[in-house]
N, CA, C and O of each residue as an XYZ file, in Angstrom:
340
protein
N      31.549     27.728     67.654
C      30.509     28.472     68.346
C      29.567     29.059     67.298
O      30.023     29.367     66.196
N      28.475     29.204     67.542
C      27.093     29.507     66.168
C      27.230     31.219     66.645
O      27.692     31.945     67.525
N      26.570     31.237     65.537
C      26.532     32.714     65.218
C      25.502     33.337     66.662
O      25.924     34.118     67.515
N      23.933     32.670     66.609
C      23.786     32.837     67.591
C      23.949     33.061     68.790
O      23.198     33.820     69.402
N      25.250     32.264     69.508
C      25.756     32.550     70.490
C      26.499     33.536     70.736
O      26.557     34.089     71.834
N      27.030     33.800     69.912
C      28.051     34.946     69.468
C      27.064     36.240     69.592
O      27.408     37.139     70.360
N      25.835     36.362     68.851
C      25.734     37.552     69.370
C      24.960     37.825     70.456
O      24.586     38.974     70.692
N      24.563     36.510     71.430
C      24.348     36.915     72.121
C      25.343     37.294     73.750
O      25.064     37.498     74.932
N      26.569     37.222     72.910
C      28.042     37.349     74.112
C      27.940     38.782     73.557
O      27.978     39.654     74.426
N      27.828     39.165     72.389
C      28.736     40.508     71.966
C      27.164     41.576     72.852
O      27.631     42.551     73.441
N      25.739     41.495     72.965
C      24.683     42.154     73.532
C      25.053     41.819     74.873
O      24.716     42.714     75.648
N      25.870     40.437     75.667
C      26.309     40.896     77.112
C      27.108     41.842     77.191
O      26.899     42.548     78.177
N      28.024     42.183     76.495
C      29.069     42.426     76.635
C      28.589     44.040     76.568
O      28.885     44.779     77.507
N      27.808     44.566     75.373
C      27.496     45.925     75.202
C      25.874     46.111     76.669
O      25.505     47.168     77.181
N      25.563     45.352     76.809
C      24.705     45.486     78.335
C      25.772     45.957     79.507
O      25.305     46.809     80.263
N      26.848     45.629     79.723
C      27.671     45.740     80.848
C      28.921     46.982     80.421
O      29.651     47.501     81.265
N      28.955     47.273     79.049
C      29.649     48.576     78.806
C      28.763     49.766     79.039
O      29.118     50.815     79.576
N      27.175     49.387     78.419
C      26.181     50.666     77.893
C      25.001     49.992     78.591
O      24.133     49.298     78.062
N      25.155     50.386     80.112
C      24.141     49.634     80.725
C      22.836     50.255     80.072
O      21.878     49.520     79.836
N      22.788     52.010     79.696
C      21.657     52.467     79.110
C      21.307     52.000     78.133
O      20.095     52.144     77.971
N      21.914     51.362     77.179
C      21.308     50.812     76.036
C      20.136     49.699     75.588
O      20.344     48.487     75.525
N      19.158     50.204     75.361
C      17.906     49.476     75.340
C      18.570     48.278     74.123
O      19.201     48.693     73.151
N      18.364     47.031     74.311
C      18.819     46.497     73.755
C      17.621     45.103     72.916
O      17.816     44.111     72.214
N      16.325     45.839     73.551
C      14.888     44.723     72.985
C      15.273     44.875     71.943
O      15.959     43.853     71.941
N      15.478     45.378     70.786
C      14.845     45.361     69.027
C      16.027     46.003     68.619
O      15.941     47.108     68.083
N      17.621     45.220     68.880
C      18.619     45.292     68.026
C      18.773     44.271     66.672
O      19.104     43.087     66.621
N      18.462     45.053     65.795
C      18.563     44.322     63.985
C      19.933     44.138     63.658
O      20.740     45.068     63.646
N      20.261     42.751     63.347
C      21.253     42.337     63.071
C      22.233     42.865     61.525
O      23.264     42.376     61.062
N      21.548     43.821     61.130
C      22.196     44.538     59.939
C      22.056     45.777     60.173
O      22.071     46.431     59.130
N      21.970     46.178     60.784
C      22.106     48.128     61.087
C      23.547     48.216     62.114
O      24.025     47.360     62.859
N      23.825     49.079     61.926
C      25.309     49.586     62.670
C      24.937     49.621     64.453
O      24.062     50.306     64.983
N      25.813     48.747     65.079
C      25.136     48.911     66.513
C      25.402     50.660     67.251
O      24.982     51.271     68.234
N      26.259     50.912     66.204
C      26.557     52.132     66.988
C      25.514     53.542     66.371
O      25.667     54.744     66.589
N      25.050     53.234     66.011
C      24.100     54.070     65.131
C      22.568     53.539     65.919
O      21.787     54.401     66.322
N      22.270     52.147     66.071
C      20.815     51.914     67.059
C      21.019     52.468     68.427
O      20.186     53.248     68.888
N      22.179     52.080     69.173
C      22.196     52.081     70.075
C      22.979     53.299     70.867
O      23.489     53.098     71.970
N      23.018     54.323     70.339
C      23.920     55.291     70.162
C      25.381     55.296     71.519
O      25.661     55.959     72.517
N      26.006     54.047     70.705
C      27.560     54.323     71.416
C      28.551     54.585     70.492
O      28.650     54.343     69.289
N      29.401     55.231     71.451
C      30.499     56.381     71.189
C      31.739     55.481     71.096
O      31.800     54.373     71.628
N      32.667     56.011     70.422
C      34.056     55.425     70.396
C      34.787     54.888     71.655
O      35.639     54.000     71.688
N      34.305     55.575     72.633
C      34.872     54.796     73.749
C      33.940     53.411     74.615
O      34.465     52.467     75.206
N      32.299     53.700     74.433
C      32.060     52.273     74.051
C      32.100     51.083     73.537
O      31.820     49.974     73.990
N      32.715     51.671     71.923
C      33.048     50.577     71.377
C      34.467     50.048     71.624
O      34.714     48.845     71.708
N      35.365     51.002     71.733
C      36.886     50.252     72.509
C      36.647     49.619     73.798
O      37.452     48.827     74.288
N      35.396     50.002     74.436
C      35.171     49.063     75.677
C      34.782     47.395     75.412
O      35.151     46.268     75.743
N      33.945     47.974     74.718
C      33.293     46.408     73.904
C      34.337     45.611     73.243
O      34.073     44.409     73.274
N      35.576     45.943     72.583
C      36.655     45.648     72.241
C      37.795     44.714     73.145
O      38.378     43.656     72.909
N      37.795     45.837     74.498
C      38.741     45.482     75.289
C      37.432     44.100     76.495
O      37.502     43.040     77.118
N      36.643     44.964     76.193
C      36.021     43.026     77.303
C      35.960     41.697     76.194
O      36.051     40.548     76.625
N      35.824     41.936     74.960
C      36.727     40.429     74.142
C      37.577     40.248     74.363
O      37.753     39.039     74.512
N      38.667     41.003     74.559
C      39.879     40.484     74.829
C      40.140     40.012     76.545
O      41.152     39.400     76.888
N      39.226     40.350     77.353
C      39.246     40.292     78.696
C      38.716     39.000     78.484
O      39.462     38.029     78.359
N      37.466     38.911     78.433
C      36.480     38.052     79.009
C      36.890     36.891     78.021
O      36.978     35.794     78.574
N      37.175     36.916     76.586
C      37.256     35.694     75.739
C      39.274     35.309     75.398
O      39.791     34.198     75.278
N      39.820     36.407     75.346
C      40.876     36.094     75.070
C      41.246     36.375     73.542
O      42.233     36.028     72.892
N      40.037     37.177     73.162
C      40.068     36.960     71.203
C      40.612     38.512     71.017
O      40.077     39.499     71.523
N      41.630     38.511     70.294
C      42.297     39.959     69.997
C      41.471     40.376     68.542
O      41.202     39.628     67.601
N      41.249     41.451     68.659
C      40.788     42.187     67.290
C      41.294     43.554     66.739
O      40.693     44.618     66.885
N      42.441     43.390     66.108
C      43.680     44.358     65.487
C      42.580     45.517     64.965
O      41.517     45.216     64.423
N      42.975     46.750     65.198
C      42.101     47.592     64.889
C      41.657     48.138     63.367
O      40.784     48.933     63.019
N      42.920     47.142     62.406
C      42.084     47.481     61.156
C      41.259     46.383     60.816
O      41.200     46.136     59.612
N      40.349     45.379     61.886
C      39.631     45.129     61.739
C      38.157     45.349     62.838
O      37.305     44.500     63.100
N      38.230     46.587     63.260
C      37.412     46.917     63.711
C      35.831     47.242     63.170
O      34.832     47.047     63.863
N      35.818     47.820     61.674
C      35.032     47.867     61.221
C      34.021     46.708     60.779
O      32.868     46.957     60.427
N      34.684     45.112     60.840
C      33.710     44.000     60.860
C      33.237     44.146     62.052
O      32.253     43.407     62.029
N      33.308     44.808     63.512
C      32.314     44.539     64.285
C      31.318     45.494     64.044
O      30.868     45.924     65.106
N      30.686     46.102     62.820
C      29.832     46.813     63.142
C      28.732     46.657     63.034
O      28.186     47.758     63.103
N      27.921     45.754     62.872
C      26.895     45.381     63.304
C      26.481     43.807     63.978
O      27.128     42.814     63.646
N      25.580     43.744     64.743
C      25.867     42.084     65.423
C      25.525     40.735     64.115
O      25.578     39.550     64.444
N      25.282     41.044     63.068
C      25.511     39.908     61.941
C      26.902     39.888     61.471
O      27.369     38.899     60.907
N      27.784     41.294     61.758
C      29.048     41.104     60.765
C      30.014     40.845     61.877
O      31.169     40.460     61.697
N      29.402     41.107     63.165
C      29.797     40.462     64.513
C      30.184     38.765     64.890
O      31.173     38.184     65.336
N      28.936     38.399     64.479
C      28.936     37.243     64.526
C      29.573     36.253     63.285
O      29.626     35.028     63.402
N      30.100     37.073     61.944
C      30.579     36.361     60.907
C      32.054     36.577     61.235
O      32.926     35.883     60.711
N      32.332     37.585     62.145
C      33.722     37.594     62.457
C      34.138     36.987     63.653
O      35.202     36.370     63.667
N      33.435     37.081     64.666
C      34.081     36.447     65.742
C      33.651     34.820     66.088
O      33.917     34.176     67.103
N      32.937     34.422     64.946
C      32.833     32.913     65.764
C      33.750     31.906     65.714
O      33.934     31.029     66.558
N      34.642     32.179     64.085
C      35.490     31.177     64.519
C      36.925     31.864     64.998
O      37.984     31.378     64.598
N      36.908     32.730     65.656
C      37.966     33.728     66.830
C      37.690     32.623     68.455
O      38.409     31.821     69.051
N      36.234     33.158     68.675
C      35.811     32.135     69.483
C      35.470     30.999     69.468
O      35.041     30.485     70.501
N      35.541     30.467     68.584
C      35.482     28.986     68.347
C      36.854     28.081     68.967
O      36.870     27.138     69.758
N      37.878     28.728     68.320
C      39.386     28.702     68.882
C      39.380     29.159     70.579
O      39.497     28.285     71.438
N      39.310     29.836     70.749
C      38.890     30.614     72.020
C      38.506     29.559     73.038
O      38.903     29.520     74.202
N      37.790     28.820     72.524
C      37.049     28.314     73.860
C      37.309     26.510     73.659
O      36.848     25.510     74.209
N      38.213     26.748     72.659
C      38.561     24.886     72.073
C      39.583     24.642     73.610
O      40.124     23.558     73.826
């Protein structure tokens, strides 16, 4: 799965946790939680719908690669790549 696609699952995914989150002019190297101002329990939401919606587990000492949608997408594509084989 391309990186591309990837982040554009991980911006569904934070659309349907943080419906408020304006999500036009998210930069793929800034902290999403810092643009978009979500909270720890957004981001365990965003966490737990990967594991819902894709099946891809992400152990929490690697939580800090999801923090922005480039280090998003360098971590979860080949998670989902497997995922969806």
């Amino acid at each position: 799965m391309g990186h591309q696609q990837v982040k554009e699952i991980v911006l569904s995914i934070i659309e349907s946790v943080a419906p408020d989150a304006d999500l036009s002019n998210v930069r793929g190297d800034v902290s999403l939680r810092e643009q978009l101002d979500l909270d720890s329990m957004d981001f365990l939401d965003i966490v737990m719908e990967l594991r819902k919606r894709y099946k891809v587990e992400v152990p929490k000492e690697d939580y800090e690669q999801l923090a922005s949608l480039d280090s998003c997408a360098a971590y979860l594509s080949p998670k989902l790549a497997v995922a969806s084989a």
